[in-house]
KOLGU-455204 format. One record per residue (C-alpha): residue in one letter; x, y, z. Coordinates in steps of 0.02 Angstrom, whole numbers, plus 32768, in hexadecimal, padded with zeros to 4 digits. Last residue first. Layout:
BEGIN
AXYZ
...
//
This chain:
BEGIN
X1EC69AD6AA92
X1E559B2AAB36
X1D939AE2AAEA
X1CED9B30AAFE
X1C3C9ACEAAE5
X1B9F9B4AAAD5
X1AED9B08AABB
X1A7A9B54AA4A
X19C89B8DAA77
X19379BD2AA10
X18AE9BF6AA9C
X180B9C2FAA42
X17669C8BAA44
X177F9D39AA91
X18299D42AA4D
X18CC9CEBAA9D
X19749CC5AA53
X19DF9C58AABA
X1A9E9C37AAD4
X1AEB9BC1AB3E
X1B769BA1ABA2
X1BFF9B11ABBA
X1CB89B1DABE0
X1D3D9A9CABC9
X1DFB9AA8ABFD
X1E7B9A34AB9A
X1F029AA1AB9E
X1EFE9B10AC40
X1EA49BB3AC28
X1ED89C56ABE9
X1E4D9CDBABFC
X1DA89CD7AB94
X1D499D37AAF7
X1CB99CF1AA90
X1C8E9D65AA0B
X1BC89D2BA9B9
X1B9C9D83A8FA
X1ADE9D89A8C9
X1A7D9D67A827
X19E19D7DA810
X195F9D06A777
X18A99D2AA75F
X185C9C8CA72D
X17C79CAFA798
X17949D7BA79C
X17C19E08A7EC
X18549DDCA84F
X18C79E38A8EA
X195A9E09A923
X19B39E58A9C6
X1A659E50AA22
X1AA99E76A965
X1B209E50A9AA
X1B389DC0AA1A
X1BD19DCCAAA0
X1BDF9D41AB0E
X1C789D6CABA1
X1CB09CA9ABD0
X1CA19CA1AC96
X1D209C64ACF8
X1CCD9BDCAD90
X1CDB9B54AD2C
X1CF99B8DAC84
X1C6F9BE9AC61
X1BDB9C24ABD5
X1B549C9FABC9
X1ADD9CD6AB4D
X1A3F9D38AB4B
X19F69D76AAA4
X19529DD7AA67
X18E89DA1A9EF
X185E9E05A986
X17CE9DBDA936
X17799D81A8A5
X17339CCCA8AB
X17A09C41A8B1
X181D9BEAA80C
X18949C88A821
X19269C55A7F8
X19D29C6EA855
X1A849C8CA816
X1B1B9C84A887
X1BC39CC8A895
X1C579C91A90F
X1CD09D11A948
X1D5C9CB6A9D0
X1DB89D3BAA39
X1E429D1AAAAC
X1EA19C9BAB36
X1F559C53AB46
X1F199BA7AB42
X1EEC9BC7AA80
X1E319BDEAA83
X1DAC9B65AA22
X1D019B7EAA15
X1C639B08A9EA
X1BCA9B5AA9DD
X1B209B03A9C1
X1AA69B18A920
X1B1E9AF7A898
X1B299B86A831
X1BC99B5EA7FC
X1C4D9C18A7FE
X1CBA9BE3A892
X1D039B61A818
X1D309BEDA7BB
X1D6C9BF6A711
X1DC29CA1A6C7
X1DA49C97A5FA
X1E239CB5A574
X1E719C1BA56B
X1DDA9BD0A54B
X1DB99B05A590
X1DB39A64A514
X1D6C9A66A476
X1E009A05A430
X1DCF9969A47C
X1D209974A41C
X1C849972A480
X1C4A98C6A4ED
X1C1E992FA562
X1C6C98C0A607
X1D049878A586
X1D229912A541
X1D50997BA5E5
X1DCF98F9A5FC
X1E089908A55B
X1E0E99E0A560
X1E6799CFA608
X1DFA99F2A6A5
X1E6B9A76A712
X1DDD9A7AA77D
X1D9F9B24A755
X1D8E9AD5A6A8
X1D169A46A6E8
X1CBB9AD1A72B
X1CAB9B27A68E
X1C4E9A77A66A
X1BE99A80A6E6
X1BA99B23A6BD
X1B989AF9A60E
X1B189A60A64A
X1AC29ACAA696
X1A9C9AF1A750
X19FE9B34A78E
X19FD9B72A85C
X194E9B81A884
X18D89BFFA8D1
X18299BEEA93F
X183F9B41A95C
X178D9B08A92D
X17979A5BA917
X18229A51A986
X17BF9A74AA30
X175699E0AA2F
X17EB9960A9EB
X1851999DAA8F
X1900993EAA71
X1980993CAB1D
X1A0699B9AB04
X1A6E9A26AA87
X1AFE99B2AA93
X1ADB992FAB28
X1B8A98FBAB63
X1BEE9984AB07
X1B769A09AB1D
X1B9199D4ABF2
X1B32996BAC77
X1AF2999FAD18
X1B5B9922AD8C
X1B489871ADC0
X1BDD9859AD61
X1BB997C2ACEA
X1AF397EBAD1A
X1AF39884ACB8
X1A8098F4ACED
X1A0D9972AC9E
X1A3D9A0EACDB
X19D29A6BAD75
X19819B04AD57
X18D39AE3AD69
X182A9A98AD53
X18559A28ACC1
X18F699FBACCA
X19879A47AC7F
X19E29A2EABBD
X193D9A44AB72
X193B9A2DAA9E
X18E49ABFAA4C
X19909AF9A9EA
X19B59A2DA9BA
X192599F2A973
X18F79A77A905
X19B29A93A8DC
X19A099DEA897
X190A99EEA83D
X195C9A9CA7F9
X19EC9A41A7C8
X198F99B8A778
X19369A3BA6FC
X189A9A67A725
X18169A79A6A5
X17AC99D5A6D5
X17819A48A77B
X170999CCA7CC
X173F9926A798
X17F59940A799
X17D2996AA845
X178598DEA874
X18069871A807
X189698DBA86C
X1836988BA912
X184897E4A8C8
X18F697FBA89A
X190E9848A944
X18C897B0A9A0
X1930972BA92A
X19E29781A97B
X199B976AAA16
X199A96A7AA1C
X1A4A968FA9C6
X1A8696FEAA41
X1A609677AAA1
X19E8960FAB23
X1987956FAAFF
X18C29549AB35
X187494C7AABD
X17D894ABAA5E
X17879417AA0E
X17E99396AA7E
X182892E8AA63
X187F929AAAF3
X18FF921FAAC2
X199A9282AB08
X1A31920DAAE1
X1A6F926CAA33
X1A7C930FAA93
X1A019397AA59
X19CC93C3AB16
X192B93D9AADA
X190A9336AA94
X19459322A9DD
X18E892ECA927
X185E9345A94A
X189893E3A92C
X1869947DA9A4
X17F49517A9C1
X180995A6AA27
X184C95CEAACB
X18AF964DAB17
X19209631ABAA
X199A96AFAB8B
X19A5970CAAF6
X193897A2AB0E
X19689835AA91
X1A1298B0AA9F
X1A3A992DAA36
X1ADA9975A9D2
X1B589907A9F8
X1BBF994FA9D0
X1C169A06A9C5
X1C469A37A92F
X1CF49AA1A921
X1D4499F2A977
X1D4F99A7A8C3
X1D87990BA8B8
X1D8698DEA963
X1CE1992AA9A5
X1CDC995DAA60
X1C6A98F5AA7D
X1C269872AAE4
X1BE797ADAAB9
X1B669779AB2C
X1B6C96F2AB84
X1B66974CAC3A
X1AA49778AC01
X1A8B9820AC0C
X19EA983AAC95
X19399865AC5B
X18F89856ACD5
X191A9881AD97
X18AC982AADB7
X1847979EAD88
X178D97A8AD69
X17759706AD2A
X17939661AD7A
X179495AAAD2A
X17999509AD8D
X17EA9519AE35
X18309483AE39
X1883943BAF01
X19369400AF00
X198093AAAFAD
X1A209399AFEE
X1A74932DB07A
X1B3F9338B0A4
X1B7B929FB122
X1C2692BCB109
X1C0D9371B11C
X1CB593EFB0ED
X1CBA93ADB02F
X1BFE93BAB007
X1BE39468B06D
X1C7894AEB029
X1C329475AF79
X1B8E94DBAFA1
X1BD49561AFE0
X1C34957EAF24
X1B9D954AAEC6
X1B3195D4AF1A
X1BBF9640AEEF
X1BC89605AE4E
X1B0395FDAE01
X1AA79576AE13
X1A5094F1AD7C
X19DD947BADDA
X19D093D2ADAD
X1943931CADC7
X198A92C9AD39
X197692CFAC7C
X1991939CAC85
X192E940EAC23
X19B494A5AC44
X1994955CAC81
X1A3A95D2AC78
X1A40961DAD0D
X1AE49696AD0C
X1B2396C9ADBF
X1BF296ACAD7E
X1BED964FACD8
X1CAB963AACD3
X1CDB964DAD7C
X1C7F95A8ADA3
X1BC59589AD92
X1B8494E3ADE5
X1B019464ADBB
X1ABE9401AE45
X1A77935EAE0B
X1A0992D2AE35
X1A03921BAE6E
X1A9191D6AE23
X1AB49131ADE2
X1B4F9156AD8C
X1ADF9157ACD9
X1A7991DCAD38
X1B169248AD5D
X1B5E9246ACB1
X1AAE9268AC69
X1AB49300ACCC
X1B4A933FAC91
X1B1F9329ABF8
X1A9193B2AC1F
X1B169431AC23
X1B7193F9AB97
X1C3F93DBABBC
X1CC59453ABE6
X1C619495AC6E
X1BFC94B3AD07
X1C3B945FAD95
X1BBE93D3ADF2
X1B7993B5AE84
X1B359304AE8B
X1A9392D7AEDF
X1A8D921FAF22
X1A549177AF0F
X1AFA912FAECC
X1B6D91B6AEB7
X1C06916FAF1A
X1BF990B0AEE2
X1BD290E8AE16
X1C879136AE18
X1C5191EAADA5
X1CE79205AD09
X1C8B9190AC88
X1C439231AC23
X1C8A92C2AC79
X1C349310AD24
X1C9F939DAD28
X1CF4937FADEC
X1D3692E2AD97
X1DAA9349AD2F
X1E4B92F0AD72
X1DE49254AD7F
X1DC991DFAE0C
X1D23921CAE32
X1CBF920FAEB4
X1D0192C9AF08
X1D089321AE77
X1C489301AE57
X1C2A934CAF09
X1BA992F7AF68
X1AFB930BAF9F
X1A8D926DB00C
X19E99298B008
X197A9309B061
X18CB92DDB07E
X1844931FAFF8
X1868927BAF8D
X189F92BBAEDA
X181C92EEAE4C
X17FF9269ADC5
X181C92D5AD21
X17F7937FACF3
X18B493C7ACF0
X18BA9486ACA4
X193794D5AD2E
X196F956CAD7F
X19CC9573AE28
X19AA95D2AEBB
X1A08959EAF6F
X19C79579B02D
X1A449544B0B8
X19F894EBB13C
X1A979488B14D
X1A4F93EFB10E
X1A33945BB05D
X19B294B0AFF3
X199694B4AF69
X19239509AEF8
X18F5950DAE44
X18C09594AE02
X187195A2AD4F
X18829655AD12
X182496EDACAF
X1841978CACA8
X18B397A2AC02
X1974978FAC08
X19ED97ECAB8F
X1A5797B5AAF2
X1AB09827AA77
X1A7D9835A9CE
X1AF89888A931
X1A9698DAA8B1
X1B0598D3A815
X1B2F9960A7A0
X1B8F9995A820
X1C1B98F0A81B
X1C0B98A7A8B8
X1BDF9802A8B7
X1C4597B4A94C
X1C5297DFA9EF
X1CDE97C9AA69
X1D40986FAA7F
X1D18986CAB3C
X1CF497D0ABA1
X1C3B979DABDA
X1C1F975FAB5F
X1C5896E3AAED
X1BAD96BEAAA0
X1BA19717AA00
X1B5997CAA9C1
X1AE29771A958
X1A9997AEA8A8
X1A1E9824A861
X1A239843A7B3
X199C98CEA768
X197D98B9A6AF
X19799958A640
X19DA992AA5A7
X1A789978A5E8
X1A589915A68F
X1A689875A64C
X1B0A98ACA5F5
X1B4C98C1A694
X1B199837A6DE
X1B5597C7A669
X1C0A9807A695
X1BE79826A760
X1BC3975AA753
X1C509726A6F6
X1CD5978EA750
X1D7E97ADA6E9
X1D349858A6BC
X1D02989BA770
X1DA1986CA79E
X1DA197E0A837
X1D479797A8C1
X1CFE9710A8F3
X1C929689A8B7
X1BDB96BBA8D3
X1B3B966EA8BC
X1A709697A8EF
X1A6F96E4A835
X19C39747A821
X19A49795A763
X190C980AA74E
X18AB9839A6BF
X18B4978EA65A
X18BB97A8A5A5
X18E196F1A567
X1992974AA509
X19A79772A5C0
X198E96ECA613
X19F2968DA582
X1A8B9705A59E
X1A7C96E8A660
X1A879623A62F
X1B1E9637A5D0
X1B729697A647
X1B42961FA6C9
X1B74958DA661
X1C2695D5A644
X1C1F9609A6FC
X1C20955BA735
X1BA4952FA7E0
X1BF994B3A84B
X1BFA93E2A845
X1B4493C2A869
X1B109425A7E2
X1AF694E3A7C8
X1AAF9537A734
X1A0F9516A73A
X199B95A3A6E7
X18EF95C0A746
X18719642A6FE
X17E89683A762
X175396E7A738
X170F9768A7AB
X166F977DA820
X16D69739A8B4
X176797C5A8C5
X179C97B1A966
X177D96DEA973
X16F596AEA9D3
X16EE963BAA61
X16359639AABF
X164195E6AB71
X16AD955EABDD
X175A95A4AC0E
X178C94FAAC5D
X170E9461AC5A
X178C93F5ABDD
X17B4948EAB7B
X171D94E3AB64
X16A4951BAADA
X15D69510AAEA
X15B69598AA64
X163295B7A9D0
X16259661A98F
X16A79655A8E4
X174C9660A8E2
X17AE96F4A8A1
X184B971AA8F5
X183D9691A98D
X1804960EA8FF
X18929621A886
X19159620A91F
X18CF9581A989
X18AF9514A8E3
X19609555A89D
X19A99517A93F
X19419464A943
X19DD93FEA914
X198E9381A88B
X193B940FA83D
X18F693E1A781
X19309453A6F8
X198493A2A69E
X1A20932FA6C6
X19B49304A754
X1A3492F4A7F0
X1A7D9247A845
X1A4A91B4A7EF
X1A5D9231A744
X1B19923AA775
X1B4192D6A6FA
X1BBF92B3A67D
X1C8192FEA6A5
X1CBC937FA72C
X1D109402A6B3
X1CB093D1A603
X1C2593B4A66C
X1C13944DA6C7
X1C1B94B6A622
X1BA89460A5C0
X1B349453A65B
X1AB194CBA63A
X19F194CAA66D
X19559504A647
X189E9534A69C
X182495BAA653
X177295EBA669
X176095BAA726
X16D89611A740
X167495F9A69C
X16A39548A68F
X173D94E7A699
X17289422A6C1
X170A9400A5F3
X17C49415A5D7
X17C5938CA639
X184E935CA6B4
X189D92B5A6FE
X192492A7A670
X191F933EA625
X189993A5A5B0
X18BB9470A5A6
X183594FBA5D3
X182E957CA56F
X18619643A56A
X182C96CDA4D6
X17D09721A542
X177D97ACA4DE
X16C69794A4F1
X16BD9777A58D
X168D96B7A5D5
X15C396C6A5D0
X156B96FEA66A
X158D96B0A71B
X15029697A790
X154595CFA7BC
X15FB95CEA775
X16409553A81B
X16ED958DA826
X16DB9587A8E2
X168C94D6A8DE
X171B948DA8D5
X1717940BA839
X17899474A7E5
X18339454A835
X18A494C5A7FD
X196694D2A7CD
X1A1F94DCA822
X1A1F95A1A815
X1A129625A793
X196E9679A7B3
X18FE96D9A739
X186F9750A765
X17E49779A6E7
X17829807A6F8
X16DB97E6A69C
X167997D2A720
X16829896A789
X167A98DCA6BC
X15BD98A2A6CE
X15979861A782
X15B49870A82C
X160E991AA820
X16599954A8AA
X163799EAA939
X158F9992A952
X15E19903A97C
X1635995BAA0C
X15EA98FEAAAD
X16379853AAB0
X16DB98A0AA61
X172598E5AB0B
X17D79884AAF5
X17AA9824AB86
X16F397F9AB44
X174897C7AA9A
X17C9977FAB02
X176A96FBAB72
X176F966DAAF7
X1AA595D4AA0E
X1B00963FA9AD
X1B2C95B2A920
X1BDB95A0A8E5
X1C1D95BDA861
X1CAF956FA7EF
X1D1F95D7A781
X1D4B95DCA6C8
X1DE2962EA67B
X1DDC96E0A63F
X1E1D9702A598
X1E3297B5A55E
X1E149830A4D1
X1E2397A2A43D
X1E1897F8A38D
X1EC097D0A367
X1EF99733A3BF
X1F839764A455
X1EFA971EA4C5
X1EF29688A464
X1FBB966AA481
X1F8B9667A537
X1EF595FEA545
X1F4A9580A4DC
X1FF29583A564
X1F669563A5E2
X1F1C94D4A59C
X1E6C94EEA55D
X1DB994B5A560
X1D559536A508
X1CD295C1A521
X1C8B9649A4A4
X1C8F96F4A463
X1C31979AA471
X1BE597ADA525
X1B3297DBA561
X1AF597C3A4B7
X1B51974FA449
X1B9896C8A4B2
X1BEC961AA462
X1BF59575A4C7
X1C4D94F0A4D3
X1CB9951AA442
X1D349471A424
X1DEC9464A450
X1E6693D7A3FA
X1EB99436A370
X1EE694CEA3E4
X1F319576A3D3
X1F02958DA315
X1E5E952AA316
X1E1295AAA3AF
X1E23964DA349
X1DD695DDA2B3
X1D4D9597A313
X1D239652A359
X1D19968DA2A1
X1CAA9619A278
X1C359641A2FE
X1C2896E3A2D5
X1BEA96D9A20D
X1C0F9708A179
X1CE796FBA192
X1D4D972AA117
X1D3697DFA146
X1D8197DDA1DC
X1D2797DDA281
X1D649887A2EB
X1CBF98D5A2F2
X1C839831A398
X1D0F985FA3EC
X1D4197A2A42B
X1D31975FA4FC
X1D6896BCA50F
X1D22965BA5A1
X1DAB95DDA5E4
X1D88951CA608
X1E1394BEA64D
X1E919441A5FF
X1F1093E8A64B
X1EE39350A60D
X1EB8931BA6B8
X1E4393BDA6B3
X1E389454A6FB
X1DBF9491A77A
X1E2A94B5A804
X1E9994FEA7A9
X1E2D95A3A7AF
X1E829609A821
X1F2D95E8A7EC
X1EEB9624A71F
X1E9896CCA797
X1F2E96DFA7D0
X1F9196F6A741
X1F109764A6F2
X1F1097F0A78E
X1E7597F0A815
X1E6A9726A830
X1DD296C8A858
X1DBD9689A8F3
X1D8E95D7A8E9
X1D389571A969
X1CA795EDA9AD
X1C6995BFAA4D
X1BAF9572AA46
X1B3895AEAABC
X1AA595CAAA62
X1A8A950AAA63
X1B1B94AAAAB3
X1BA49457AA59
X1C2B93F5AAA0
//
């Protein structure tokens, strides 16, 4: 099954070496063979050698006669990728010059009304709409672009800047000549995914930049497509879509095929981006979890944020348990997934008199307004999953004519509906379970359907398998706006606290991901299942893969009008005048998993407020020093340490330095107490990017109903003048508390002009 922006991840990747080689068998070859990335210290090339390159075909000859360099990296990463066994990956670790070998694992993609939402249709007065505003360039790793759309249409666009060194790449199905002064740059890389999975099947994708999937389509455009007038999604959410950033350039990179997305083409790609000179990097794709060094995508990032570039990626979709998100690393922004306000009910309503809400995006042949005949799926089948609506699982005698209830899951949402139709049914219920709990997730079904949340499904079934004569009937509502309570976190989305390390709390923001739309392929219908023959310009699709593009759209903005931040000061921009209530007061955003305010470790800082962070009053900045003493704090060896900075092994950590991990400016707290109770110290840096003024502090946090004493000193910080930098030290002292206890709180610093906020997450160890 795959689903857009709501895939589950199929490999975890491992924390320790070992596990990491389990994790990724799944991509070996028949021969045995899998690829591994090979990272070398780039000073440690013998003399003999003049070049690189030669010196990684030697390292390779003497472990292996039969492997070949697939790829070699020089600026994100020094070395170079190779089909191996594992007893060759072994003895090439042991090579001198060699700091570690990582093998290679598959990804998995994270799969309009939000400029409006977001409260961008008034503010472009706070951006620039031209000048430095077009020549930020944002790049996107994903399954490709289709340029026709007309939301890379170039129209008003000045030349392509000066310094992009990007192009657009020929393919089968795909001219170089489709790029223009929008879309100035389109590639792709397969070298990796074909030496695991074999050649492309050019009758099924374009073994070029062109998107035969319609994700990288739906990502590029949400982050910075252009104004398109007259959008919709077969009649639903019909108005202007525009992307968050629509006066810059975009860059598409393909990396992901219809077999997975392989991080020896993603690093390879990232490197390109950045050797192109994009500003911003957005990777809707996640695989896991694992040590910040042995993961491909916190790797490149890292060295894409040394030279300035701000990486935004997904936080996942395997919400709405804890410890689930991927992309942590905090060099990374990590994007959780929230609602905006804006639906597409669909009623029904029962024989009983019973009336019920569902969501959906059908615009076909309406049903009769008298009831029909309804019937539970597990009750006409003779399957063991029946109940599921599987392909072949529906008896064609029972469903005939009549609206099937369905359970959500296992199989596609909207494959359930071509189950039912092929049966001969007249329409379908579809049903969360446990799993998805009051989620609405709105589908373009290919029958009369209505997505409803579980307890509606729940009374619904009793209805179907208590009433032998059971009648239904589903009514569209079209497209409302105006919804509230919004925004709401979306069930799907992947929660904190962070595995790897639990000292930084993720995610760190939330963006709408629910229902967005933007523009598609047209080589799918939007349901992207191989039966669907509509053909759409724009679809509607829900993910963290969806709100990850907003905030790389929203970091171009602000790329755009302070050029001298770094991307820890966009990010801490972002994050410090995010809202974690709604407007009008005091009550928490809600998560719709619990149907209670949500938590830092659902939503992070909270829900993104472009209008505010262009002028945040202060920001966190974070170097790339910082991070690395950080590492150290972390117990990072000297290798490991290597293999993000690329540095020499030997220049590993000082014995005669303290570490921290309290010490990261990261703009959020994230404390730890043994169960026994005590003091935490955490101390934090903050630059003045605002007018002068003076700040005062209130902070508070709890643990149920035990407060968390929040001591700030100095309680006040006043500046002169913009770069000024203060620095202030936070004690955070509790009681013994159970193992496995959270707290929240937050701490703000006020001044006449500005609310600089930071969430508080607390952990009993």
């Amino acid at each position: 099954m795959r689903r857009h922006g709501e895939v589950r991840v199929i490999l975890a990747m491992a924390a320790a070496a070992a596990a990491a080689l389990l994790a990724s068998a799944a991509v070996a070859g028949r021969d045995g063979r899998q690829t591994y990335i090979v990272h070398m210290s780039h000073s440690a090339m013998p003399d003999e050698f003049a070049e690189h390159e030669e010196w990684y075909a030697a390292s390779l000859q003497a472990v292996s006669d039969a492997a070949t360099v697939l790829y070699t990296y020089s600026t994100l990463l020094h070395g170079y990728s190779a089909r191996l066994t594992r007893a060759e990956a072994a003895a090439l670790e042991s090579q001198p010059g060699v700091i570690v070998v990582n093998p290679e694992v598959r990804y998995e993609l994270h799969t309009t009304r939000t400029p409006e939402f977001l409260g961008l249709d008034g503010t472009d007065a706070l951006f620039p709409q031209s000048g430095t505003g077009t020549d930020v360039v944002v790049g996107v790793l994903d399954t490709g672009v289709w340029p026709e759309r007309p939301s890379y249409d170039d129209t008003g666009f000045g030349p392509v800047p000066a310094g992009w060194k990007g192009k657009c790449e020929d393919g089968n199905d795909f001219n170089a000549s489709a790029c223009n002064k929008k879309l100035i740059g389109a590639r792709f890389f397969l070298t990796g995914y074909e030496a695991a999975k074999g050649p492309v099947d050019t009758s099924k994708e374009s073994r070029s930049p062109r998107d035969n999937d319609g994700h990288g389509t739906h990502t590029s455009s949400t982050a910075a497509g252009g104004a398109v007038q007259g959008a919709d999604l077969l009649g639903y959410a019909a108005g202007t879509a525009k992307g968050m950033a629509p006066r810059a350039r975009v860059a598409t990179y393909k990396v992901c095929w219809v077999g997975g997305c392989f991080s020896s083409d993603i690093l390879k790609a990232m490197e390109v981006a950045v050797t192109d000179g994009v500003d911003v990097l957005s990777l809707s794709l996640g695989g896991g979890t694992a040590e910040y060094y042995r993961d491909s995508i916190a790797v490149g990032a890292f060295s894409a944020m040394e030279k300035g570039i701000f990486v935004s990626c997904s936080a996942g979709n395997a919400g709405p348990g804890a410890a689930t998100l991927s992309n942590g690393a905090p060099w990374i922004t990590t994007v959780g997934a929230g609602t905006i306000d804006r639906d597409f009910p669909a009623y029904v309503t029962l024989g009983n008199g019973k009336n019920y809400t569902g969501v959906s995006l059908y615009s076909g042949k309406p049903l009769p307004t008298t009831p029909m005949p309804f019937i539970y799926a597990g009750n006409a089948s003779n399957s063991s999953m029946g109940q599921l609506c599987m392909s072949g699982s529906l008896i064609p005698e029972k469903v005939a004519g009549k609206i099937v209830l369905c359970d959500r899951g296992t199989n596609a949402r909207v494959q359930k509906g071509f189950v039912v139709k092929d049966a001969g049914g007249a329409g379908m219920v579809l049903a969360n379970t446990a799993a998805n709990g009051e989620e609405l997730v709105a589908d373009a079904h290919v029958l009369p359907g209505s997505g409803v949340g579980e307890k509606a499904g729940n009374a619904m079934r009793d209805y179907a398998m208590s009433d032998p004569k059971a009648t239904a009937t589903i009514v569209f509502a079209g497209t409302k706006v105006g919804v509230k309570p919004s925004p709401v976190v979306a069930a799907f989305s992947s929660r904190g606290p962070n595995t790897v390390t639990s000292s930084v709390l993720k995610p760190d923001i939330i963006a709408p991901g629910v229902n967005i739309l933007a523009a598609w392929s047209g080589s799918v219908g939007p349901s992207g299942l191989p039966g669907d023959g509509r053909r759409v310009g724009f679809n509607i699709i829900s993910g963290t893969s969806m709100s990850c593009p907003h905030v790389s759209g929203l970091a171009a903005l602000l790329r755009a009008a302070h050029p001298e931040w770094s991307p820890a000061a966009i990010r801490s921009a972002l994050m410090t005048t995010a809202y974690n209530e709604y407007p009008g007061g005091g009550n928490g955003i809600l998560d719709v998993a619990t149907g209670r305010p949500a938590t830092p470790l659902d939503v992070g800082a909270g829900h993104v407020d472009p209008a505010k962070a262009v002028d945040p009053g202060l920001v966190y900045d974070i170097a790339a020093a910082d991070y690395v003493d950080f590492l150290c704090a972390n117990n990072y060896e000297a290798a490991q340490i290597a293999a993000l900075t690329r540095q020499h092994a030997s220049e590993g950590c000082s014995a005669n330095r303290t570490y921290a991990v309290t010490a990261l400016n990261y703009p959020s707290f994230s404390v730890a107490f043994p169960a026994a109770g005590g003091t935490a110290k955490h101390t934090r840096t903050v630059t003045n990017v605002g007018q002068p003024g003076t700040y005062k502090v209130a902070a508070s946090a709890a643990a149920g109903g035990t407060p968390v004493t929040v001591t700030v000193e100095p309680s006040t910080l006043s500046f002169s003048r913009a770069g000024e930098k203060q620095s202030y030290t936070v004690s955070f002292t509790a009681g013994g508390m159970p193992s496995g206890t959270n707290g929240f709180g937050r701490l703000v610093w006020s001044s006449d002009h500005h609310v600089v906020a930071s969430p508080i997450a607390a952990t009993w160890t």
